[in-house]
C-alpha positions as CSV (number, residue, x, y, z in Angstrom):
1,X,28.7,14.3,2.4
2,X,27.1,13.0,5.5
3,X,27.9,9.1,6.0
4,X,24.8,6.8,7.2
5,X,24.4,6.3,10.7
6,X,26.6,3.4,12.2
7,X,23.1,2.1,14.0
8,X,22.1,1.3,10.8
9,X,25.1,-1.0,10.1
10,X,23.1,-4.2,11.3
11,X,20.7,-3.4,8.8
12,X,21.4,-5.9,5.5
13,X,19.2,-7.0,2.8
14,X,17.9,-9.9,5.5
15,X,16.6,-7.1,7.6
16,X,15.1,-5.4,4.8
17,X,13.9,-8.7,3.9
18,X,12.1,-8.7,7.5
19,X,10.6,-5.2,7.2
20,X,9.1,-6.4,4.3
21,X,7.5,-9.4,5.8
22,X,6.1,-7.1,7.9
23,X,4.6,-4.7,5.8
24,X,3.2,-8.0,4.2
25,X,1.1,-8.9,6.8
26,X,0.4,-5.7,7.5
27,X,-1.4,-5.8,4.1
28,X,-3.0,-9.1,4.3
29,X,-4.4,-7.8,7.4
30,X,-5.7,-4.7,5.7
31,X,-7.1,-6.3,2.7
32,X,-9.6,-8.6,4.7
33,X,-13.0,-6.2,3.5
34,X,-11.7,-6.6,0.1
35,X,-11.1,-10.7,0.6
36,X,-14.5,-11.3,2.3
37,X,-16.7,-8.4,0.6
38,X,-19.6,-10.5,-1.0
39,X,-19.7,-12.3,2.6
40,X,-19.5,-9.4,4.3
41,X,-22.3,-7.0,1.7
42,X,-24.6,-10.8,2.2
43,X,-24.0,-11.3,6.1
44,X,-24.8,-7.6,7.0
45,X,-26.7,-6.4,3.7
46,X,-24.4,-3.5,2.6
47,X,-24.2,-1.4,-0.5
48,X,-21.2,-0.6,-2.6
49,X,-20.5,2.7,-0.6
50,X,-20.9,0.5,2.7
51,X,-18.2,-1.9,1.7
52,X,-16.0,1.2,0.0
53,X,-16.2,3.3,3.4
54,X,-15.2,0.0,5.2
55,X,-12.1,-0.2,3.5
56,X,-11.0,3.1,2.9
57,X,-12.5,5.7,5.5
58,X,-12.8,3.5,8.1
59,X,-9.1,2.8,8.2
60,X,-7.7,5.8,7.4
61,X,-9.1,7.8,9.7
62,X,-6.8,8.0,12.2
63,X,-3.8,6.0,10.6
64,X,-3.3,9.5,9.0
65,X,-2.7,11.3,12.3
66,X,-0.7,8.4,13.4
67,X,1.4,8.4,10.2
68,X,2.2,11.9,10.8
69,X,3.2,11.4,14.6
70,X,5.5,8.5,13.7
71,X,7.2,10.4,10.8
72,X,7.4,13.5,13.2
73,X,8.7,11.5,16.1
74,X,8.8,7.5,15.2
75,X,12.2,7.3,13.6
76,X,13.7,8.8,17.0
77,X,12.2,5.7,19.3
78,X,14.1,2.7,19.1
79,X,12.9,-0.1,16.0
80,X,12.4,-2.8,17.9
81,X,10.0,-1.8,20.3
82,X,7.8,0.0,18.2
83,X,7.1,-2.0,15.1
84,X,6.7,-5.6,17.3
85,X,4.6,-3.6,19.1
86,X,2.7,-1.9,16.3
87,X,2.3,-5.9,14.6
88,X,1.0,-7.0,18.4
89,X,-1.5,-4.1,18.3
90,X,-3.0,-4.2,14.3
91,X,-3.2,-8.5,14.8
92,X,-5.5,-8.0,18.2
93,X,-7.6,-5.7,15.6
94,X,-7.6,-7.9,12.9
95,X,-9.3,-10.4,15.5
96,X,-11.8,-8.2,16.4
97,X,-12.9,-7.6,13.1
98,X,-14.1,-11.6,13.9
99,X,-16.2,-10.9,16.9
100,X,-17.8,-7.7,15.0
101,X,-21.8,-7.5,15.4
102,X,-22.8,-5.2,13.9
103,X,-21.8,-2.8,10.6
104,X,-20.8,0.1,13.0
105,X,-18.1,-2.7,15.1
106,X,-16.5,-3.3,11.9
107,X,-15.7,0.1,11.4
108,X,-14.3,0.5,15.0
109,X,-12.0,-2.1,14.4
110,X,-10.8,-1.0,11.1
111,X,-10.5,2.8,13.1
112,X,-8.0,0.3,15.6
113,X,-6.2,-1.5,12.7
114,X,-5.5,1.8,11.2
115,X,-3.5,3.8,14.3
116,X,-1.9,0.5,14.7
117,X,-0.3,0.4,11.1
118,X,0.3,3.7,10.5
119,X,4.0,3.6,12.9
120,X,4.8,0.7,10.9
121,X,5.7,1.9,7.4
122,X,7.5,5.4,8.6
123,X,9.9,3.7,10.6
124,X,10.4,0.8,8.6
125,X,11.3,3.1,5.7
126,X,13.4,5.6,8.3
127,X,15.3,2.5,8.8
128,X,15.9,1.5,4.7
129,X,17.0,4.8,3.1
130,X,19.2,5.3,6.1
131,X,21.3,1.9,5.8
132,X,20.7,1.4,2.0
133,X,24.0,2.1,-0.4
134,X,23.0,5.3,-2.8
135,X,22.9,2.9,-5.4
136,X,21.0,0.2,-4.5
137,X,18.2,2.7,-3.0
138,X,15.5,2.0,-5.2
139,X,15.6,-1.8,-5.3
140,X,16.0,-1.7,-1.1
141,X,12.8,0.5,-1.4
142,X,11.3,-1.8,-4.4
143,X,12.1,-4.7,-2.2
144,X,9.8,-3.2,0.9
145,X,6.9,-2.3,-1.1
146,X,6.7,-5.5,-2.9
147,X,5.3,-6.3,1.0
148,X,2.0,-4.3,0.4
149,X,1.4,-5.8,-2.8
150,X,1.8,-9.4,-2.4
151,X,0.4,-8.8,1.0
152,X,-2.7,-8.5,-0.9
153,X,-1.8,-11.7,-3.4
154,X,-1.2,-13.6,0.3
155,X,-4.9,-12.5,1.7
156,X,-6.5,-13.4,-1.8
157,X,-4.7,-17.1,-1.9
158,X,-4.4,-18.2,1.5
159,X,-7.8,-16.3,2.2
160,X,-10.0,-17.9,-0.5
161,X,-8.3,-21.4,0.5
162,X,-9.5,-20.7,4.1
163,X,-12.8,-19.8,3.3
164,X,-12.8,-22.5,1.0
165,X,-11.9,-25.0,3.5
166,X,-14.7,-23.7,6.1
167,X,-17.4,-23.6,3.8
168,X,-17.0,-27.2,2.5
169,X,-16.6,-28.6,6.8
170,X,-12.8,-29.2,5.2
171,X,-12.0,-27.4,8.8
172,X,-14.4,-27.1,11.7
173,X,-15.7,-23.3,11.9
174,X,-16.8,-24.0,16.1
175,X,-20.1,-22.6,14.7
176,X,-18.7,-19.0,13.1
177,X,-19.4,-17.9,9.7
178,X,-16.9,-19.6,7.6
179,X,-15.3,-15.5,7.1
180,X,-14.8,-15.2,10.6
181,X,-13.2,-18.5,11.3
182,X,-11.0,-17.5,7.8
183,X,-9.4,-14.3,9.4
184,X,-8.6,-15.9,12.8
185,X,-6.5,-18.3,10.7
186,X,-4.7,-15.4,8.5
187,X,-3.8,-13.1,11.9
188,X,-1.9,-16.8,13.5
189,X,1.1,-16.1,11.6
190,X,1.4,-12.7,13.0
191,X,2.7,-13.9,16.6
192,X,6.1,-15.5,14.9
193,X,6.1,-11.6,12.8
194,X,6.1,-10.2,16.5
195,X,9.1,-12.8,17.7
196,X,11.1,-11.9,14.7
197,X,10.7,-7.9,15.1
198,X,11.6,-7.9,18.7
199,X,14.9,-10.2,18.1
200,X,16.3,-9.4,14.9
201,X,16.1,-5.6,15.1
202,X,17.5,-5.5,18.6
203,X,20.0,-2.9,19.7
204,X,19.1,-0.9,16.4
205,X,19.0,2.4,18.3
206,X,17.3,5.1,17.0
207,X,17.8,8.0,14.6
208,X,19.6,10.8,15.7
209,X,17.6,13.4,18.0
210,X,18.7,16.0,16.2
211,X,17.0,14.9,12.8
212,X,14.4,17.5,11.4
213,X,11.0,16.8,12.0
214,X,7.2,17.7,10.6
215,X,7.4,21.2,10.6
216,X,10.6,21.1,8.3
217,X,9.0,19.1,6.2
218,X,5.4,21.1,5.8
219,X,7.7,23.8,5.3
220,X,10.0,22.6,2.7
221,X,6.9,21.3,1.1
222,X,5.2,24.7,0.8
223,X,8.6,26.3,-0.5
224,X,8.7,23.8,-3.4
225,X,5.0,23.8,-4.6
226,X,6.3,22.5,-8.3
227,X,9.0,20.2,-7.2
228,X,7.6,18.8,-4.0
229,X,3.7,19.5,-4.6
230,X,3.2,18.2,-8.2
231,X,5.1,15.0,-6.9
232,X,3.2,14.5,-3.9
233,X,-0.1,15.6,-6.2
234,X,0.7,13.1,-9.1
235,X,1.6,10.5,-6.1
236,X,-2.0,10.4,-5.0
237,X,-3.3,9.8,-8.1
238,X,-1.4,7.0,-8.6
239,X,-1.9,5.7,-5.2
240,X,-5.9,6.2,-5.8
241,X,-5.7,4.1,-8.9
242,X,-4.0,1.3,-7.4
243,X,-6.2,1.6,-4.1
244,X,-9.5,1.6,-6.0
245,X,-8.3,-1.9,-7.8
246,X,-6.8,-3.8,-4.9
247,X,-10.1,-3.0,-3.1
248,X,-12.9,-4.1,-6.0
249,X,-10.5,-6.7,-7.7
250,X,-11.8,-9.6,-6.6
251,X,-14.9,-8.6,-6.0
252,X,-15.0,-7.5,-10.0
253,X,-14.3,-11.4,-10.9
254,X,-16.7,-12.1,-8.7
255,X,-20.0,-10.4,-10.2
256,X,-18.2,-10.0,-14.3
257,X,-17.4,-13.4,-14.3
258,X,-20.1,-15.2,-12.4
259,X,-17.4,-17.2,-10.3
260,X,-18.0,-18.0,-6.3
261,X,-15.8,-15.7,-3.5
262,X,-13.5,-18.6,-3.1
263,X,-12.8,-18.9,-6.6
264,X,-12.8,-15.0,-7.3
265,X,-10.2,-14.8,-4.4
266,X,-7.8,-17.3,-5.6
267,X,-7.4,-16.1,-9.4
268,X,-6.6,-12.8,-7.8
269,X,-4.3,-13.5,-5.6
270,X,-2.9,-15.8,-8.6
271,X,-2.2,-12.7,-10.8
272,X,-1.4,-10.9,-7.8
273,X,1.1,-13.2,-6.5
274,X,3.1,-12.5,-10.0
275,X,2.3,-9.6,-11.2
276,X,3.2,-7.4,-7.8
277,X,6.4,-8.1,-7.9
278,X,7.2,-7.9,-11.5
279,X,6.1,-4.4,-11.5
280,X,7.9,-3.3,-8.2
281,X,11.5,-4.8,-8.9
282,X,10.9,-3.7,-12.7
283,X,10.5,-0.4,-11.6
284,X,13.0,-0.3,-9.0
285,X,15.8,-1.5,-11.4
286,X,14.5,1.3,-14.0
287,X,14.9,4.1,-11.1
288,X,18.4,3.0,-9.6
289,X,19.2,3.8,-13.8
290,X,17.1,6.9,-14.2
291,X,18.4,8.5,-10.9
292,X,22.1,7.7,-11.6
293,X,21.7,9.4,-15.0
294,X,20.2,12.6,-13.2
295,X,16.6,11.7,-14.3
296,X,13.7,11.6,-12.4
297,X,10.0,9.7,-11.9
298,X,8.2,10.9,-14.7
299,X,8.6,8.2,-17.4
300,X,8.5,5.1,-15.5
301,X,5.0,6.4,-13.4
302,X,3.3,7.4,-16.9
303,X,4.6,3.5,-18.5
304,X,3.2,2.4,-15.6
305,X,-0.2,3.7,-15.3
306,X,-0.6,3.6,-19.1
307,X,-0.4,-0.5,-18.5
308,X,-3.2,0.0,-15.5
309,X,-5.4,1.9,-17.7
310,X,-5.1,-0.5,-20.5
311,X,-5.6,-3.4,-18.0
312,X,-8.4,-1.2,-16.2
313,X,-10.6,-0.9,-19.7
314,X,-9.8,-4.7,-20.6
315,X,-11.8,-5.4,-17.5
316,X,-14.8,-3.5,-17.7
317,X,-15.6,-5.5,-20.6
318,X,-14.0,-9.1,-19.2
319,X,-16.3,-11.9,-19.0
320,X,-14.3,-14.5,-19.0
321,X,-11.5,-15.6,-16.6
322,X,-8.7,-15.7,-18.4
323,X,-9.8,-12.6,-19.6
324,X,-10.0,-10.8,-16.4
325,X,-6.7,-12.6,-14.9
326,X,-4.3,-11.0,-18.0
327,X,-6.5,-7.5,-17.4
328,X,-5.5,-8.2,-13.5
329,X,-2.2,-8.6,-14.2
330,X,-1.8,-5.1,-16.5
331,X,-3.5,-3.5,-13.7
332,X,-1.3,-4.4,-10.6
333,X,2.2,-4.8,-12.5
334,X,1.4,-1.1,-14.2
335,X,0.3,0.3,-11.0
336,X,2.7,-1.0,-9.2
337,X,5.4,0.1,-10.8
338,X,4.3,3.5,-10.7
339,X,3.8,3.6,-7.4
340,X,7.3,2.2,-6.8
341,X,8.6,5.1,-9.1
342,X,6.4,7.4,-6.8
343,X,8.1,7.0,-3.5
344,X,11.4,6.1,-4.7
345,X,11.3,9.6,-6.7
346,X,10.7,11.3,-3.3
347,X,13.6,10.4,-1.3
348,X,16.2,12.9,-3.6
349,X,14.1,15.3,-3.1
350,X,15.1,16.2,0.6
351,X,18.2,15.6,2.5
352,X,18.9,12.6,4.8
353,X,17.9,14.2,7.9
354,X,14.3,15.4,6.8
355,X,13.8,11.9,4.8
356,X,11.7,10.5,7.8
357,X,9.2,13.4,8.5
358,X,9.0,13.8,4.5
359,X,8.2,9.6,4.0
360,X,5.8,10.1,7.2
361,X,3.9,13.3,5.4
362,X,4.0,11.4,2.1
363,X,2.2,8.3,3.4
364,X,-0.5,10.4,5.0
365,X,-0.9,11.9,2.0
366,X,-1.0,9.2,-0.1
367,X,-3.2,7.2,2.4
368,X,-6.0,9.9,2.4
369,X,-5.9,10.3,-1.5
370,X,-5.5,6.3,-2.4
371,X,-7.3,4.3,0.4
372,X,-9.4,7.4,1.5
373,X,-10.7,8.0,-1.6
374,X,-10.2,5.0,-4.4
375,X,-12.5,2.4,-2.8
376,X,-15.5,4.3,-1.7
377,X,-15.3,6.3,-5.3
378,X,-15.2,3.4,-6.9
379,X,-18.1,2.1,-4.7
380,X,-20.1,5.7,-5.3
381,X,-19.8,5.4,-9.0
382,X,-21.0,1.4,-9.5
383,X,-23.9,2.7,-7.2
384,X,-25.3,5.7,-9.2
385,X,-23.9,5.4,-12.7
386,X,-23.7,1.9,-13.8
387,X,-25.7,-1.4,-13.2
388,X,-25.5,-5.1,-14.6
389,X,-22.3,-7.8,-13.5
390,X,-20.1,-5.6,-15.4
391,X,-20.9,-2.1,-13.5
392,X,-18.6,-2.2,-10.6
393,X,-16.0,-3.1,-13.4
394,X,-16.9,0.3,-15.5
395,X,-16.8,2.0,-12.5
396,X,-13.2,1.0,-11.5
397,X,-11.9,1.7,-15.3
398,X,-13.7,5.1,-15.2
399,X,-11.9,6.3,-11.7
400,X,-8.6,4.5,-12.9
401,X,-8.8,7.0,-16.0
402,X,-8.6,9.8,-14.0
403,X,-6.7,9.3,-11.3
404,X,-4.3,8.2,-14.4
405,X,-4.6,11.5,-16.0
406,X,-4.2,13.4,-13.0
407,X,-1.0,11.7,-11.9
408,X,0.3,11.6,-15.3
409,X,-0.4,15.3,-15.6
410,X,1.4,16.6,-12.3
411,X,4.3,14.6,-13.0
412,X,4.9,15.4,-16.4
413,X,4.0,19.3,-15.3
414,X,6.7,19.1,-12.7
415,X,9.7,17.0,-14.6
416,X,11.6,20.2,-14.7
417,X,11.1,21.5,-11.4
418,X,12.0,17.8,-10.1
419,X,15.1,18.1,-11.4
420,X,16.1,21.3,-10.4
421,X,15.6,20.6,-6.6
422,X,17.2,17.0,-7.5
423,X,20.2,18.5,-8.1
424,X,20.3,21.4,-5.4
425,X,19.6,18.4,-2.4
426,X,23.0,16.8,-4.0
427,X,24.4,19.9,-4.0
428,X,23.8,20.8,-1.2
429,X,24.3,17.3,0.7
430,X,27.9,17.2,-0.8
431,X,28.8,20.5,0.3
């Protein structure tokens, strides 16, 4: 069996501990439409499908592309460089978000923010499965993508606090819209995120040049249709269900329960705060156990997105806060877990070599199905099927259903196939 690479070695649970930083402000970044969406639908007068495009399109656009290049070639450049570079470039978009005129700027900075983030989370994972020990693989992965999720908890809290603070003259706005003088305080903590990724992952060389790239991947992919493409189908499903909520959440709160964008903010990034991590760690404990005892994904996605349904139709029908803060927390612990159970039941499924290019395809894929498609569905269906404060609401229980059944369906569908090429990677790697 092939050992890890010794450039890994420096590469402990502090470093992982970094990465994860990273892909948390990587998140709070993203998640500023979804923060500042009543102030950004009243400032520039946009629909639904507006704000859903802004979120999801707008951004993924090109990160796909990029996401592709840097799982094709970004594990073979060295760490350091690229992903204090990659922070450097998505902050600088993040602030130009602030200076945006008009609808059409917005989206060009969200275009920018998008081909900045997409090296980030390829290499950053290249680096993880590499240096993790085989039976801490999950949690090490757990661990990373509890970063997205409380990124998301961080823009909520310290985003409604902001706004908060601007709109009441708490702190002096120099004459911006409270929003604008809001995301230039989130993006500050970024520089010391730039400092840390250039020093701490210093002399981290990279992966080795001969590791397989794209094409191996798209081909191993076609191959295994029921192993690799049921996984990667039920994966978008799940990553559609937990885009769609992360996008409308607070915005939701904001309309069912009649509470201001500060206040909506700041129960969601509340629940967020807990219930993101609960549902990652959970899951990743659950996996280390299912994948030592030869089993695969299936169970602990379908647990998990059976607990974002429930949350997901507990909401649509919230009118109360506490109410909508326990549906919340259903909602992002369930999908979070399953998400968690998504990528983590992946990395068995190729050998160590092809793990980069196959994490890079996977988050492209994932990106376009989740982010692509969650938000502006969501937005489509609140604008042509339902109406009142608790439309937007039915409309994200209704797209939660089905992205739930779908994933639900492809996984259970391709349990046995999982397995199977489970067991011939192993094989194989330990020949």
């Amino acid at each position: 069996m092939r050992s890890r690479p010794d450039q890994y070695s420096k590469l402990d649970a502090s470093g992982v501990a970094l990465l994860a930083a990273g892909h948390f402000m990587a998140f709070v970044d993203r998640a500023v439409p979804s923060v500042y969406a009543p102030a950004l639908k009243a400032e520039f007068h946009l629909t639904d499908t507006q704000l859903g495009a802004l979120q999801g399109p707008a951004f993924v656009a090109l990160y796909v592309a990029a996401t592709l290049l840097a799982g094709h070639r970004g594990h073979r450049l060295s760490p350091a460089p690229l992903l204090a570079s990659a922070a450097a470039l998505w902050t600088l978009a993040t602030l130009a978000l602030t200076l945006a005129p008009t609808y059409e700027s917005l989206l060009a900075a969200r275009l920018v923010l998008g081909l900045a983030q997409a090296a980030f989370a390829p290499a950053a994972l290249a680096l993880i499965v590499a240096a993790a020990p085989p039976a801490r693989l999950s949690r090490w992965v757990s661990m990373f993508t509890s970063g997205s999720s409380m990124g998301r908890s961080g823009a909520l809290l310290a985003g409604g606090l902001a706004l908060g603070a601007f709109s009441s003259g708490a702190l002096h706005a120099f004459g911006q819209a409270p929003w604008r003088a809001a995301v230039v305080l989130l993006t500050l903590p970024n520089l010391l995120l730039v400092a840390l990724l250039a020093w701490r992952l210093r002399g981290l060389a990279p992966a080795r040049p001969g590791d397989d790239g794209l094409g191996r991947a798209l081909a191993r992919l076609g191959a295994r249709p029921l192993g690799l493409g049921l996984h990667f189908l039920g994966s978008g499903g799940v990553i559609l269900a937990v885009q769609a909520a992360a996008a409308w959440a607070p915005s939701v709160v904001n309309r069912a329960c009649g509470l201001s964008p500060t206040a909506s903010a700041l129960l969601t990034g509340a629940v967020v705060l807990v219930a993101a991590p609960s549902g990652h760690l959970a899951a990743g404990r659950l996996m280390d156990r299912r994948l030592r005892a030869g089993g695969g994904p299936a169970l602990v996605l379908a647990g998990g997105l059976a607990t974002a349904v429930l949350g997901a139709v507990l909401l649509a029908g919230a009118a109360a806060p506490v109410t909508a803060a326990g549906a919340l927390f259903l909602i992002t612990a369930g999908g979070g877990g399953a998400a968690l159970a998504a990528l983590a039941g992946l990395q068995p499924l190729s050998p160590p070599p092809l793990r980069p290019a196959m994490n890079g395809l996977y988050l492209a894929f994932v990106t376009v199905a989740g982010l692509g498609f969650g938000p502006l569905l969501t937005g489509l269906v609140s604008d042509r099927l339902f109406t009142g404060p608790h439309g937007l609401a039915m409309a994200l229980a209704l797209v939660t259903v089905l992205a739930a059944t779908l994933a639900v369906m492809a996984a259970a569908l391709g349990a046995k196939a999982w397995r199977a090429l489970a067991r011939e990677t192993r094989e194989a790697a330990g020949a």
